[in-house]
N, CA and C of each residue as an Amber inpcrd file, in Angstrom:
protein
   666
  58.6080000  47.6560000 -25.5020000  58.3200000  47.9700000 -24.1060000
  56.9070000  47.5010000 -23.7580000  56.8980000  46.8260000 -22.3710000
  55.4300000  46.3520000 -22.5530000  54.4930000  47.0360000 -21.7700000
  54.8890000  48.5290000 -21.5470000  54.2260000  49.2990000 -21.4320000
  53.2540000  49.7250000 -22.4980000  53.7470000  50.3370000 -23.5680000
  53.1950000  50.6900000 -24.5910000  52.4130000  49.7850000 -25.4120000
  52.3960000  48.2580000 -24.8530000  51.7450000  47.1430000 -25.4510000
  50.6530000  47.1980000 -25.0740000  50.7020000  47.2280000 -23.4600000
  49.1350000  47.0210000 -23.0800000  48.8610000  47.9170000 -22.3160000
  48.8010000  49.7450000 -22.7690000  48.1600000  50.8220000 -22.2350000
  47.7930000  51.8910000 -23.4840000  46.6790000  51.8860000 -23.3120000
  45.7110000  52.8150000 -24.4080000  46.3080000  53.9990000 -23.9250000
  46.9850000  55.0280000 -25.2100000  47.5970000  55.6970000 -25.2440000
  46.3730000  56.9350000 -25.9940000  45.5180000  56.7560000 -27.0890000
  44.9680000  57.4630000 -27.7840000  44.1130000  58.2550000 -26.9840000
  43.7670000  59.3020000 -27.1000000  43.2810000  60.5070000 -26.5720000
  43.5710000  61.0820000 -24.9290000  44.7680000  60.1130000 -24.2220000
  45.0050000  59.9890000 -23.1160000  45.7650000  61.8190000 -22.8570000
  45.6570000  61.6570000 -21.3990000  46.7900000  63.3370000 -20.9830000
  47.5320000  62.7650000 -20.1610000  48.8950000  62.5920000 -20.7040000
  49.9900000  62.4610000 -20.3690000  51.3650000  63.4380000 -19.9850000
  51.6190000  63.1680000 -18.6410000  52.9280000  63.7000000 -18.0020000
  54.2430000  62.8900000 -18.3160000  55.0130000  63.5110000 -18.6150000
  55.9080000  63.2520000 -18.9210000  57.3620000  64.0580000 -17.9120000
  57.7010000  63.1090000 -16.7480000  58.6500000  63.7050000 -15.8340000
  60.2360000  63.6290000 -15.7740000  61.0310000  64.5210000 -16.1920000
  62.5070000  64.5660000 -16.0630000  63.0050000  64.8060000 -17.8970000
  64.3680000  65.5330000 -17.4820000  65.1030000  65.6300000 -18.9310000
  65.3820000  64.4230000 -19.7600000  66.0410000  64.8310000 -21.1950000
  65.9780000  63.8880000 -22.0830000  64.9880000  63.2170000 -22.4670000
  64.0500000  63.7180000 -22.3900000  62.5750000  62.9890000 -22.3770000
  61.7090000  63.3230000 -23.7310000  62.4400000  63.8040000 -24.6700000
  61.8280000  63.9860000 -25.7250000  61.6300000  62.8290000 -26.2620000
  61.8920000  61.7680000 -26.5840000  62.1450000  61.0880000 -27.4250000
  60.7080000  60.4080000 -27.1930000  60.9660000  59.8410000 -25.5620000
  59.5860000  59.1400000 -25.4490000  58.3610000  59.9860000 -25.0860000
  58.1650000  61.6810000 -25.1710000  57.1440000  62.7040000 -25.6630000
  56.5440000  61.9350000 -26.8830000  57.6210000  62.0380000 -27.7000000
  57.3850000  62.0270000 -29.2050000  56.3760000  60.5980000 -29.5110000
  56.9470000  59.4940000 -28.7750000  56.3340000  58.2850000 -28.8710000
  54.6450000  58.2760000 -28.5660000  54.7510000  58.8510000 -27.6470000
  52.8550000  58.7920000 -27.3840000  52.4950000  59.9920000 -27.8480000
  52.8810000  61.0350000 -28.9570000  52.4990000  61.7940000 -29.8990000
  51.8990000  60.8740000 -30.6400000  53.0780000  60.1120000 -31.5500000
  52.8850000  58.8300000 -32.4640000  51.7620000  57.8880000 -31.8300000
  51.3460000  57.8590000 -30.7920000  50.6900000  56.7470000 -30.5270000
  49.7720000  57.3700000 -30.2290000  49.3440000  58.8250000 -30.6780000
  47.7050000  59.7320000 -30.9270000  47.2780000  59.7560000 -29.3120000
  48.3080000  60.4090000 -28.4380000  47.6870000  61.1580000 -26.7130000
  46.8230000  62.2040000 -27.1610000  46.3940000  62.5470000 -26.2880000
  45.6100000  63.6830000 -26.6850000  46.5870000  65.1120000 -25.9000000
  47.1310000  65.4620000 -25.2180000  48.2130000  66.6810000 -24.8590000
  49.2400000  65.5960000 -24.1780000  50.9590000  65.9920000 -24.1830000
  51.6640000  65.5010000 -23.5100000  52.5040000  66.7350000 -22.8140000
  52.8050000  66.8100000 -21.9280000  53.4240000  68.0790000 -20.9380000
  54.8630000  67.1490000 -20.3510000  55.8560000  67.7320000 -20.7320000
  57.5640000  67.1700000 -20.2510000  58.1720000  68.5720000 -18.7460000
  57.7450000  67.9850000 -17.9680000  58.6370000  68.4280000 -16.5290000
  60.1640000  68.1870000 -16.1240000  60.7620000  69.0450000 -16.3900000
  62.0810000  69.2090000 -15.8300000  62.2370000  70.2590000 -14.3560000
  63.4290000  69.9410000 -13.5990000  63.4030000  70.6740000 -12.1990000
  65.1080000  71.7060000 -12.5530000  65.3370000  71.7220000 -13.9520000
  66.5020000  72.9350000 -13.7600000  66.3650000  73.9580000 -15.2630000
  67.1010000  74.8570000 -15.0390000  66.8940000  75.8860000 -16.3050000
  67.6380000  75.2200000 -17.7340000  68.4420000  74.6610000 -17.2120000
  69.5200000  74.0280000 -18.6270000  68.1910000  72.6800000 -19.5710000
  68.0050000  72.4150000 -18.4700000  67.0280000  71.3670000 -19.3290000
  65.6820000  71.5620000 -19.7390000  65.1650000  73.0560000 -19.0730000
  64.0450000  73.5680000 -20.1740000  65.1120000  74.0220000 -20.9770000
  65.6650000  74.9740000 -21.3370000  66.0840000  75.1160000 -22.4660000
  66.6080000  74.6030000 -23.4800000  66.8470000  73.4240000 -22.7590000
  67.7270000  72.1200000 -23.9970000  66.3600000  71.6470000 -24.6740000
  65.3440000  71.3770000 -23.9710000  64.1260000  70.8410000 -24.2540000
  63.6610000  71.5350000 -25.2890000  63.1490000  72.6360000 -24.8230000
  62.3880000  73.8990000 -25.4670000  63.1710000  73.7340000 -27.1600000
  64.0700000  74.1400000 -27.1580000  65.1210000  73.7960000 -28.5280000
  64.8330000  72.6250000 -28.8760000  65.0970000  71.5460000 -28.9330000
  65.1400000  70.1790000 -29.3930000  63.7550000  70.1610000 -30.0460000
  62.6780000  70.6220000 -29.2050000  60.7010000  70.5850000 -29.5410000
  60.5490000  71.8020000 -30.1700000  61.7340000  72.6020000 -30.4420000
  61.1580000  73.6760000 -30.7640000  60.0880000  73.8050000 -32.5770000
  59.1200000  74.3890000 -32.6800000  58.3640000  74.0570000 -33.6740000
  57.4880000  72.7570000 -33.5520000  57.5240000  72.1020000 -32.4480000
  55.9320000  70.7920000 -32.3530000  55.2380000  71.4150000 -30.7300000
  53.9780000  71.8960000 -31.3980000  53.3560000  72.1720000 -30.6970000
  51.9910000  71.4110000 -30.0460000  52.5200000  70.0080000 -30.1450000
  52.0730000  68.9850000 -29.3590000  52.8420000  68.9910000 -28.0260000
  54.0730000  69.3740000 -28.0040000  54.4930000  68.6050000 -26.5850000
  54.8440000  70.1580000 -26.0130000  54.5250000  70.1250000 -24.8210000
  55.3730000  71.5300000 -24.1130000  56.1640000  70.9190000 -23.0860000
  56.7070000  71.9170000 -22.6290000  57.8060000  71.8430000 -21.3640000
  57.7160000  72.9200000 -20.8890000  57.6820000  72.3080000 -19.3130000
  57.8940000  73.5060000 -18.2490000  58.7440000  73.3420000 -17.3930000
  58.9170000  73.9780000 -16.2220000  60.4330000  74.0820000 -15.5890000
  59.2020000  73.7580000 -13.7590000  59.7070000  72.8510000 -13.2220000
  58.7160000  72.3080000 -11.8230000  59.6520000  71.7310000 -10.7570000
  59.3790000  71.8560000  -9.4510000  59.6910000  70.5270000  -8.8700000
  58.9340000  69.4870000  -8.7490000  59.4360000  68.5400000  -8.6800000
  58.7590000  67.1450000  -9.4090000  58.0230000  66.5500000  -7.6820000
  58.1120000  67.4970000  -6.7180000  57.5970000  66.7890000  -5.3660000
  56.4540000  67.9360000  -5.3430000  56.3620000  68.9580000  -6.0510000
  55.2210000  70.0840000  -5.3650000  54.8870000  70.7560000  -6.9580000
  54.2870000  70.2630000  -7.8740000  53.7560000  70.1620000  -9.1510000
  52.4820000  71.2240000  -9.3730000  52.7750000  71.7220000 -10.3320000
  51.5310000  73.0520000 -10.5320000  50.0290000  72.5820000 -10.8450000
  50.0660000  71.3470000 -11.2370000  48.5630000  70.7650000 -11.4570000
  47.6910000  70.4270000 -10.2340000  46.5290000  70.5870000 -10.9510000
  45.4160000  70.0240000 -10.2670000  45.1750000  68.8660000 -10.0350000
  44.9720000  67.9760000  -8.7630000  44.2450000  66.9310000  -8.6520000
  43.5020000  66.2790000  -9.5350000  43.9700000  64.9870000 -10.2080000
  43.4230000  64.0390000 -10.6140000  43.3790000  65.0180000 -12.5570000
  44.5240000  65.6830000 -12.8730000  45.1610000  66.0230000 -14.0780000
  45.5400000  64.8400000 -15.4470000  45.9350000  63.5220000 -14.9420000
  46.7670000  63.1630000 -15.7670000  46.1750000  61.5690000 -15.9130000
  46.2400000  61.1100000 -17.3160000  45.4550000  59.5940000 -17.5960000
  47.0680000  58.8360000 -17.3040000  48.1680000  59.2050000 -17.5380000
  49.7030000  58.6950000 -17.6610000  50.7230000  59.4620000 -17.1830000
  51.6420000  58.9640000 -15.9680000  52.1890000  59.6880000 -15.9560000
  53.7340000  59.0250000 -16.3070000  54.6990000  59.2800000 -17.0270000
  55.8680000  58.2470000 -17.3570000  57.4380000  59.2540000 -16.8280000
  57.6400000  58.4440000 -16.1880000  59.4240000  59.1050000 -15.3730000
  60.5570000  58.1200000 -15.7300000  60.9790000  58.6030000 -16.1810000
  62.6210000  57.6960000 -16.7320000  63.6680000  57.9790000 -15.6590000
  64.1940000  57.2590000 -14.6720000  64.8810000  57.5590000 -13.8460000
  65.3620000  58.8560000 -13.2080000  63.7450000  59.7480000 -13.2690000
  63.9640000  60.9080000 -12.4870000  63.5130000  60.6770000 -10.6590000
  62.9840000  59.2250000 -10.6970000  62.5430000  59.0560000  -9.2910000
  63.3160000  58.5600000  -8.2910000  64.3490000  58.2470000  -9.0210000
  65.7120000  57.1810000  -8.0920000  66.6790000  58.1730000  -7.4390000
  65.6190000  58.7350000  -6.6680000  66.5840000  59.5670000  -5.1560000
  66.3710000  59.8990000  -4.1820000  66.3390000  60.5930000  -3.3540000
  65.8360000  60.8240000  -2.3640000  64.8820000  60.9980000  -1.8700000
  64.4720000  61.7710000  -3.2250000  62.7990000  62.2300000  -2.5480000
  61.7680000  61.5700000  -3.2910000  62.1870000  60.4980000  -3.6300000
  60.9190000  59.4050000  -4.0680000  59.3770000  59.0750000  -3.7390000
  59.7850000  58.9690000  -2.1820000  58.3870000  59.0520000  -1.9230000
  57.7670000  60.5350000  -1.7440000  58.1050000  61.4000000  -1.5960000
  57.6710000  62.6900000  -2.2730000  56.9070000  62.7540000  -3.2420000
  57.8150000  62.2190000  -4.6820000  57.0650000  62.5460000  -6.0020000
  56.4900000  61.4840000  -5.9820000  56.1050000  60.1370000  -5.5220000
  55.0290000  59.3780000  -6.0570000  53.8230000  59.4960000  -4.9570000
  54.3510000  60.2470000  -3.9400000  52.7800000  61.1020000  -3.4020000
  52.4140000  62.0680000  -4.5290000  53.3360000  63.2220000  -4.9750000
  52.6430000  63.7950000  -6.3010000  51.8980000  63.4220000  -6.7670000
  52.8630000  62.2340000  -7.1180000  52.4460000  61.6250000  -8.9910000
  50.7900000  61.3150000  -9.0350000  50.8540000  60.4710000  -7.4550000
  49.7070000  59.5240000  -7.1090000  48.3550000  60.4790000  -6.9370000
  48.5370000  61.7530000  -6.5050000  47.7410000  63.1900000  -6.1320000
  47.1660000  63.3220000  -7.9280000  48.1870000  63.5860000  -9.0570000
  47.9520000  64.4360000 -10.0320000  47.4570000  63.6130000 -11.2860000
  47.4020000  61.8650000 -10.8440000  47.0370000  60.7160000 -11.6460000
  45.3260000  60.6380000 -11.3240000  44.3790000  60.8390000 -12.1690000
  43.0290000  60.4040000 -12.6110000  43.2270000  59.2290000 -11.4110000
  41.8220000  58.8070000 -11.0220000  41.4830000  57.5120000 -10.6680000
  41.7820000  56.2290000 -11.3820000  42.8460000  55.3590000 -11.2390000
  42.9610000  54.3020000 -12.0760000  43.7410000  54.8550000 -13.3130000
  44.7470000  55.6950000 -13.0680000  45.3000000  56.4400000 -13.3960000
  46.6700000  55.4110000 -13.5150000  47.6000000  55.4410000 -14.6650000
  48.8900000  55.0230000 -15.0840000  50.2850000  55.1670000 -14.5630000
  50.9440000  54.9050000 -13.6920000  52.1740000  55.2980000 -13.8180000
  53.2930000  54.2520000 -14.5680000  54.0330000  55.0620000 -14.9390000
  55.1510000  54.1150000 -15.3240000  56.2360000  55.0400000 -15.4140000
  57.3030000  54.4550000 -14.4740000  58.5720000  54.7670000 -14.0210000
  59.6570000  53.8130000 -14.0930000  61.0280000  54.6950000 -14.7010000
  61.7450000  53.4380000 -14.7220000  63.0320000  53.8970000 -13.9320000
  63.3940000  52.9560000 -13.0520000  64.1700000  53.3290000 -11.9970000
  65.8960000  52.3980000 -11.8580000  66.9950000  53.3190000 -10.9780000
  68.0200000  52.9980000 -11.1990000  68.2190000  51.5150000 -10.2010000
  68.4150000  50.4990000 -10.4350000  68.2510000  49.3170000  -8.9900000
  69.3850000  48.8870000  -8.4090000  69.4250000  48.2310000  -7.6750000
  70.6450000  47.6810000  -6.7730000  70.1280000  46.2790000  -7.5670000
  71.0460000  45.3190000  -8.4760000  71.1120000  43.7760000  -8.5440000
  71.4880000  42.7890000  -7.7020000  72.1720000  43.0740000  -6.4850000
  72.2090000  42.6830000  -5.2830000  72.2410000  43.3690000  -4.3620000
  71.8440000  43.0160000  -3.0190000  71.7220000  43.4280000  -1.8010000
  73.1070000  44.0480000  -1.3880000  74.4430000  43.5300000  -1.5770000
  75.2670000  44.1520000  -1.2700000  76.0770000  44.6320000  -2.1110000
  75.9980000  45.9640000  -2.3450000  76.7410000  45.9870000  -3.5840000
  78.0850000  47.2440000  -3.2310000  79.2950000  47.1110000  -4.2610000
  80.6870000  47.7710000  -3.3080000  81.2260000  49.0370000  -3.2740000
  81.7080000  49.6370000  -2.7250000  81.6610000  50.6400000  -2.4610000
  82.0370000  51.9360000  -3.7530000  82.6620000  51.2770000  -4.3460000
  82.8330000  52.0690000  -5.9460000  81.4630000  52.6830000  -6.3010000
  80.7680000  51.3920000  -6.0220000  79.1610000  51.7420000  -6.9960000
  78.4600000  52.7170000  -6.2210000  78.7840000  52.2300000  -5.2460000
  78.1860000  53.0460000  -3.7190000  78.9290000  54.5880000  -3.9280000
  79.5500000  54.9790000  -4.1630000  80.3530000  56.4160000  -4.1410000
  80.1480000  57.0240000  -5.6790000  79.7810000  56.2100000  -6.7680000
  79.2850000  56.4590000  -8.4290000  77.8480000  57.2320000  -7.9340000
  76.8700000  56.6890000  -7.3880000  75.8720000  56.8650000  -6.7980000
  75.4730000  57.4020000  -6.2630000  76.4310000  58.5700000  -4.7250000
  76.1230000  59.0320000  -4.6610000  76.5520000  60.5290000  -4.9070000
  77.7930000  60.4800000  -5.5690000  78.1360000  61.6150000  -7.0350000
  77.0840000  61.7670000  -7.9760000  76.2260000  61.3480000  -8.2360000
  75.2110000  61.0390000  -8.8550000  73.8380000  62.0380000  -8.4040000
  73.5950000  61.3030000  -7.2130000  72.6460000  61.7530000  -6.3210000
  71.4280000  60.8170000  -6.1120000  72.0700000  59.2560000  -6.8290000
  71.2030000  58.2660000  -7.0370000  70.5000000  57.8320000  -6.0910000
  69.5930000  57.2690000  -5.4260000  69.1190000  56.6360000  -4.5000000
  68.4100000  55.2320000  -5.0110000  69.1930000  53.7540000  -5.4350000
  68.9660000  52.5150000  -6.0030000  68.5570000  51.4970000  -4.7750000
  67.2210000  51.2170000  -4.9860000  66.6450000  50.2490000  -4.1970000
  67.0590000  48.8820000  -4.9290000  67.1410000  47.9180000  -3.9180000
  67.3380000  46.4580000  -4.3540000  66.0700000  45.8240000  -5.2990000
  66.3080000  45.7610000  -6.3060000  65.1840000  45.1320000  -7.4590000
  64.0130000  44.4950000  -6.8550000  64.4410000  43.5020000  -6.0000000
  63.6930000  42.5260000  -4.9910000  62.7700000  43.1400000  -4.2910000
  63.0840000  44.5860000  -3.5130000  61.9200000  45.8070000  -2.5980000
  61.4150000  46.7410000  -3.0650000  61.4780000  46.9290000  -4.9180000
  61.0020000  48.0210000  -5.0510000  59.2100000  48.0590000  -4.8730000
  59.2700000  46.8800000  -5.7580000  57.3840000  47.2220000  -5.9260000
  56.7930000  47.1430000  -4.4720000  57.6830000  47.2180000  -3.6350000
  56.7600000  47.1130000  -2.0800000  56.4080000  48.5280000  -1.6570000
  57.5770000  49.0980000  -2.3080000  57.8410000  50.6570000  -2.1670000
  56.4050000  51.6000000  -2.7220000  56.3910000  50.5860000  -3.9790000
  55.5370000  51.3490000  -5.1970000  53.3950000  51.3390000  -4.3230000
  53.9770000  50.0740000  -4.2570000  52.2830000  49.2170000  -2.9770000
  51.8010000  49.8680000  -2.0240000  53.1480000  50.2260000  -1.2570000
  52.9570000  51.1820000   0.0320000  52.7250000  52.8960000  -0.4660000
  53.3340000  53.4020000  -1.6940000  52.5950000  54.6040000  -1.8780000
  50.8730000  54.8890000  -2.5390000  50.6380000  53.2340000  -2.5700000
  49.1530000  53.3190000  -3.4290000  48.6860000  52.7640000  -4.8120000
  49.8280000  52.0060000  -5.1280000  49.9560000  51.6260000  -6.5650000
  49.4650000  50.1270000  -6.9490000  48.9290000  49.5300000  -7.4090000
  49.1450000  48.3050000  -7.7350000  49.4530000  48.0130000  -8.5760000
  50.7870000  47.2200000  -8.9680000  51.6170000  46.8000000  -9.6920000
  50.9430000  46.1460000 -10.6250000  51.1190000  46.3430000 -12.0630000
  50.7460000  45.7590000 -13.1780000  51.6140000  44.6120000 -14.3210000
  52.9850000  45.3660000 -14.3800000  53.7950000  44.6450000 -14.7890000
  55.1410000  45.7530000 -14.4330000  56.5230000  44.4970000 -14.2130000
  57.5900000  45.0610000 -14.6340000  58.5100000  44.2290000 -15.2320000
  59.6040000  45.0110000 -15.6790000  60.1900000  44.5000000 -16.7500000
  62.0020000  45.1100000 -16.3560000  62.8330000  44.0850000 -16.6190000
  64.4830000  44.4590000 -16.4310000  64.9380000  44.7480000 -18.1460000
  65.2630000  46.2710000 -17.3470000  65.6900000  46.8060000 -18.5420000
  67.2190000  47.1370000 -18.3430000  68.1620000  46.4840000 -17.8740000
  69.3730000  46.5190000 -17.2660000  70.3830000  46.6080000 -18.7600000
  70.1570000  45.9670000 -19.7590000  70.9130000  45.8990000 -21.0850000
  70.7410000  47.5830000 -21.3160000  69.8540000  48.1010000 -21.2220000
  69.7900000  50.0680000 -22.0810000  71.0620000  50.7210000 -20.8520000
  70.8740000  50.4450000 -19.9680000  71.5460000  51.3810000 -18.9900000
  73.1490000  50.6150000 -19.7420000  72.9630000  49.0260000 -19.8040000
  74.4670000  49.2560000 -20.7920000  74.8160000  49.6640000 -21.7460000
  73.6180000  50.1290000 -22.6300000  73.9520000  50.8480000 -23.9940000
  74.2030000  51.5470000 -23.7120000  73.1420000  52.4670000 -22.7260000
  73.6140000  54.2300000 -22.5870000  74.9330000  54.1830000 -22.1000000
  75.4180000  53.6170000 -21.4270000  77.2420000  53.9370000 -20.9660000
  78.0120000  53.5490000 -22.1520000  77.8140000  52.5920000 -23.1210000
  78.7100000  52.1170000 -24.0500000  78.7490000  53.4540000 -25.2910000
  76.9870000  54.0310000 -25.6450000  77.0800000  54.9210000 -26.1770000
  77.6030000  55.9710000 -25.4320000  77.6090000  56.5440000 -24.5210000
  78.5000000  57.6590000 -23.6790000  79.6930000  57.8350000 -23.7610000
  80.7730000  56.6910000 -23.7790000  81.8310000  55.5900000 -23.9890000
  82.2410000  56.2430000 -25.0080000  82.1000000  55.8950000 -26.2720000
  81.9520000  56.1890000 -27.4660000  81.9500000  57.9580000 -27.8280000
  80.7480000  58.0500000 -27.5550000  80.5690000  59.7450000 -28.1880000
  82.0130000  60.7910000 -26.9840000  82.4900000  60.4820000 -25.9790000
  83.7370000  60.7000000 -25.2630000  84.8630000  60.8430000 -25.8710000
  85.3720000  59.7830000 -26.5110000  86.0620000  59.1810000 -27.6150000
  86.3040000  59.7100000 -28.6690000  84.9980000  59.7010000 -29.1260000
  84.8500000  60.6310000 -31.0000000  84.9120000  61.7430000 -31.0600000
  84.4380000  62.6880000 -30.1820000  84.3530000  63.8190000 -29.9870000
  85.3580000  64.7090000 -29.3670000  85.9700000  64.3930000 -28.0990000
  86.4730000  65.4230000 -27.3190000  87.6080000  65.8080000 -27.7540000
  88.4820000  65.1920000 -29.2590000  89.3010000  65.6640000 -29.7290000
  89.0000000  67.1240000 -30.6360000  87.4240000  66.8640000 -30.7380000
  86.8130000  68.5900000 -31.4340000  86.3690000  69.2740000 -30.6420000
  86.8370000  69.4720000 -29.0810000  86.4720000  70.7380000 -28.4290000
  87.6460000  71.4240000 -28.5280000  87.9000000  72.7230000 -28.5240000
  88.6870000  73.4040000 -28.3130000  88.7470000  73.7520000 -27.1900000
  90.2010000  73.7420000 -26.6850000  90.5390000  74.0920000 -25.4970000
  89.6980000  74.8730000 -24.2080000  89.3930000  75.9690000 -24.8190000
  88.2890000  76.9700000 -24.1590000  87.2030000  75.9290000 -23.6220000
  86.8150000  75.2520000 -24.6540000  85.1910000  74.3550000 -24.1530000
  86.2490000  72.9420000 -23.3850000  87.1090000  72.7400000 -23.5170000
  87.4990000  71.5160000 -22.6920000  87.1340000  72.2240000 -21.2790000
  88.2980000  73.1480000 -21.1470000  88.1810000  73.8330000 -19.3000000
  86.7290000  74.2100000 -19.2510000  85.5840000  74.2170000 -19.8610000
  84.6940000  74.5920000 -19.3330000  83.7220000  73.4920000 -19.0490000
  83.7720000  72.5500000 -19.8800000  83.1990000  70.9740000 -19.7950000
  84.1670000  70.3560000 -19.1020000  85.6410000  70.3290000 -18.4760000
  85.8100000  69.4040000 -17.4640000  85.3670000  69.1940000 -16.7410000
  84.3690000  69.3030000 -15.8720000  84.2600000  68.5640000 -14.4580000
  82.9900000  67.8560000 -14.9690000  82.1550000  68.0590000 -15.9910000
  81.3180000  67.0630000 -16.5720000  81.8900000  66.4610000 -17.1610000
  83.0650000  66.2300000 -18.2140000  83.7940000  65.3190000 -18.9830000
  84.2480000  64.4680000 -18.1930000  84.8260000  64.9580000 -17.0140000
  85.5790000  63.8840000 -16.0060000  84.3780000  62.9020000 -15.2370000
  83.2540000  63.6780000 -15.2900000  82.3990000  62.9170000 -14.3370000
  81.7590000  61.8080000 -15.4220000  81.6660000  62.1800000 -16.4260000
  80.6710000  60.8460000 -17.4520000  82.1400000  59.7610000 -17.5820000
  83.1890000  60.3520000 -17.9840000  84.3180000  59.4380000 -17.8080000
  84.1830000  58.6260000 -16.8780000  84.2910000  58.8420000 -15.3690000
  84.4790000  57.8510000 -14.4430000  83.4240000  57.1120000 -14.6970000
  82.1880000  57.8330000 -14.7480000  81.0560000  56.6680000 -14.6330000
  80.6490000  55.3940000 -15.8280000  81.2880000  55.9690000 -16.7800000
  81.4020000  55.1760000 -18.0350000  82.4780000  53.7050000 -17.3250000
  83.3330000  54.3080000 -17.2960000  84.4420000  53.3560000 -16.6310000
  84.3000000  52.3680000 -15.6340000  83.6800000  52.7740000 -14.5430000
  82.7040000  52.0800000 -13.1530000  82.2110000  51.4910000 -13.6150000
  80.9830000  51.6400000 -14.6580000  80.0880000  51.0160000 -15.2680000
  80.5130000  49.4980000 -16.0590000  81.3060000  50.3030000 -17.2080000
  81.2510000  48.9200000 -18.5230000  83.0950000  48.1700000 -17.9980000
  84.1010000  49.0490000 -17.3030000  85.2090000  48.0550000 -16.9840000
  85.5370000  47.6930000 -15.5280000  85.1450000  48.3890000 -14.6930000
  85.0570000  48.2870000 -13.2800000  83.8500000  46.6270000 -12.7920000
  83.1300000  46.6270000 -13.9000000  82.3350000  45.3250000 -13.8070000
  80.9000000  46.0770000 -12.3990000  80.5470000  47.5400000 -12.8970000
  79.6360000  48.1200000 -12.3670000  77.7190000  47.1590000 -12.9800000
  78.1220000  46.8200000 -14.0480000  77.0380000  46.1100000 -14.7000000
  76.5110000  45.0180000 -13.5230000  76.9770000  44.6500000 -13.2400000
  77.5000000  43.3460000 -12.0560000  76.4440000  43.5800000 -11.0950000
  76.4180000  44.9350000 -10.5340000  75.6090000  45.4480000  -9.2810000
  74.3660000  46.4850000  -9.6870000  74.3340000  47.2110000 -10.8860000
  73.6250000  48.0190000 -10.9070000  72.8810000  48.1820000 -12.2320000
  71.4570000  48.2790000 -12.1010000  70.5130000  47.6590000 -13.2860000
  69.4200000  48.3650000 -13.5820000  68.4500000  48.6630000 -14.4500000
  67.1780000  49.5030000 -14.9680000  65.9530000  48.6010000 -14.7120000
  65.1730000  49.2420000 -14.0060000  63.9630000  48.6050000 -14.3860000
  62.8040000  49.5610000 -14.1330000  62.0880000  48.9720000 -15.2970000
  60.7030000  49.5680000 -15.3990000  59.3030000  48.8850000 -14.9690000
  58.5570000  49.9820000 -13.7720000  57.2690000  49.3530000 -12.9830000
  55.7250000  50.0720000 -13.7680000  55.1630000  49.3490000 -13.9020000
  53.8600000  49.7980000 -14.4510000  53.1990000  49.5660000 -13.2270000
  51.9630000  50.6720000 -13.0080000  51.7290000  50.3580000 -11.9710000
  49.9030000  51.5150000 -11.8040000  48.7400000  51.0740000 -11.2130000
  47.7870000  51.7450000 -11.4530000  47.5270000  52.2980000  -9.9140000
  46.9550000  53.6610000  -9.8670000  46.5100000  54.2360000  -9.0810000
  45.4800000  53.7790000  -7.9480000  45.9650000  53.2630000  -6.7890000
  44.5100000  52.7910000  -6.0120000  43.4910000  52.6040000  -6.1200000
  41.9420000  52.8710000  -5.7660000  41.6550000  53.2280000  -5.4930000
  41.1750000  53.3880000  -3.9860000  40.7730000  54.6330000  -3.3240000
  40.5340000  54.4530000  -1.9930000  39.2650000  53.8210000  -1.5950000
C-alpha cells in the first residue's frame, strides 16, 4: 500500500474509523504509532472489536458517530477509514475528520467508486441495500479538494473488493452447512443479503461498474 510507504507512522496518534478494522490497527502498532483509537458507530461492532483486541492494550475501541466525534481539535497525526465514508454523510465526516486532524495532518480513506459514469440499475439497488453512496472515480478527489485536502496520492484498489466477495463467496459455501437450523432463521436476512451481493458482484459482472480506491490526502492549511 503506498500509503504506508511514504507516511511516517512511528510515534504518530492515529484514528482509526469504522468496523473490521483491526487488522489495519494492528499494522501501525507494527509500524511503532505511538496510541491508535478504532471508532465504530454500532454496539455489535464494539463488541466484536473489543473481543477480537481483547488483551492488546495498544489499540482501544470506542462506540461514536463518525460526523460528531468526542475529540478535541487538531487530536490526530492519521486518520485511516476503510470504506466507512462512502455514504451519505461524507461530507459530514471529512468536515470531522478535517476538524480532529493536526495541521498537515494525514488522511487516508478508502472508498466504494462508480468505474463508470453510468452504471445499471442492479448495482444501483446492491447499493443502496447497502447504504452505499459511490462517487465516479474520475470526481472523487474534487470532493476530497473541496473539503480541504490536498491530494497526495491515490491508488485503485478494485482487485481486494474482488477478493473480499470471492472470499465471502467461499466462507457461504463452507460453512452454512454447520449452522444449525436455529442460527440459519436467525442469520437469514444477513445470509441472504451477502448472498445476493456476492452474486451481483463476481457473476452478475458487478466488477464491471464498481471498484475500491484509496486517497491519501493532507490537511490544508488555512
Amino acid at each position: 500500500m503506498k500509503f504506508l510507504e511514504g507516511t511516517i507512522i512511528e510515534g504518530k496518534e492515529v484514528l482509526v474509523i469504522g468496523s473490521n478494522s483491526e487488522e489495519i490497527a494492528h499494522i501501525f502498532i507494527e509500524n511503532k504509532a505511538g496510541r491508535v483509537i478504532i471508532i465504530v458507530d454500532d454496539n455489535d461492532s464494539l463488541l466484536k472489536s473489543r473481543f477480537l483486541l481483547s488483551g492488546n492494550k495498544a489499540i482501544s475501541v470506542r462506540m461514536m458517530e463518525f460526523t460528531n466525534t468526542d475529540f478535541r481539535d487538531s487530536s490526530f497525526d492519521i486518520v485511516y477509514a476503510q470504506a466507512s465514508i462512502s455514504n451519505l454523510e461524507r461530507k459530514k465526516i471529512l468536515k470531522e475528520i478535517k476538524r480532529i486532524l493536526k495541521p498537515e495532518g494525514i488522511i487516508c480513506a478508502g472508498e466504494i467508486v462508480n468505474l463508470e459514469k453510468e452504471i445499471p440499475t442492479f448495482i444501483k439497488n446492491l447499493r443502496d441495500n447497502s447504504g452505499i453512496d459511490a462517487q465516479w472515480t474520475g470526481d472523487l478527489n474534487e470532493i476530497y479538494i473541496k473539503e480541504g485536502f490536498d491530494i497526495i496520492s491515490e491508488e485503485d484498489l478494485s482487485h481486494r473488493l474482488q477478493n473480499f466477495y470471492r472470499e465471502n463467496s467461499a466462507l457461504l459455501k463452507d460453512n452454512r452447512g454447520d449452522l444449525t437450523e436455529q442460527e440459519k432463521s436467525y442469520y437469514k436476512t444477513i445470509l441472504k443479503k451477502m448472498s445476493h451481493e456476492s452474486n451481483a458482484y463476481l457473476d452478475l459482472g458487478g466488477f464491471k461498474f464498481m471498484g475500491f480506491k484509496m486517497i491519501t490526502g493532507k490537511k490544508r492549511l488555512q
